[in-house]
N, C-alpha and C positions, 0 to 999 in steps of 0.2 A: 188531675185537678179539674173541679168543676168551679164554673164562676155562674153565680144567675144575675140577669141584670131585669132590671125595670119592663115592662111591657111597650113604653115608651123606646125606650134606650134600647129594647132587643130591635122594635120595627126600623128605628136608624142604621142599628147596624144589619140586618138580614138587607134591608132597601141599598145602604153604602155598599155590600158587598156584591150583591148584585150587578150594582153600577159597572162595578170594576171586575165583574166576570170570578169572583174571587166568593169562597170560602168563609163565612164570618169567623170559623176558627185563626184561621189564615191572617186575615185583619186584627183580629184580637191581637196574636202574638206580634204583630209587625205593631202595630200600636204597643206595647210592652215595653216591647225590644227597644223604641225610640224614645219613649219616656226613660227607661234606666241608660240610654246613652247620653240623654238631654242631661240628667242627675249626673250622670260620672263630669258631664261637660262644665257644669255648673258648680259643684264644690270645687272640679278644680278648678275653674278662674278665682272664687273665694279664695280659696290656699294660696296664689298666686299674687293677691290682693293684701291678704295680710301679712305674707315674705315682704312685697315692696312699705308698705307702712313700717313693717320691723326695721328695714334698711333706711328709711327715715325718706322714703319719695312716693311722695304725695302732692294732690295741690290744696290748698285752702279755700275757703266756699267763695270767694273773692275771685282767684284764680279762675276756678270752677266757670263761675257766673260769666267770664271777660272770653272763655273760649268757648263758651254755646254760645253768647253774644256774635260772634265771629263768625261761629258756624252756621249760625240762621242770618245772614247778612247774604244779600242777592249778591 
């Protein structure tokens, strides 16, 4: 597979991999690799978010509002 990127976006990454002694193939696929982990980590909190709503626990935006109130309290 090839990917071509921007003349911008190639000089970031040949410069970022450099940095890091590394390969810009190398950084491509680790970059990849943690985007579709970030995704698998993400739908499932979603799935996990509307199981708890089906089970009927939830807070209401009241709720909500009284425990960020709480948490942003010194």
């Amino acid at each position: 597979m090839e990917v071509h990127f921007n003349p911008d976006l190639q000089a970031k990454l040949t410069q970022r991999a450099t940095q890091q002694g590394r390969n810009p193939d190398e950084v491509v696929q680790d970059v990849v690799a943690r985007y579709f982990e970030e995704e698998d980590r993400f739908v499932e909190a979603v799935k996990r978010g509307e199981a708890a709503l089906e089970r009927g626990e939830f807070l209401t935006h009241e709720q909500m509002g009284e425990r960020l109130w709480r948490f942003l309290q010194p």
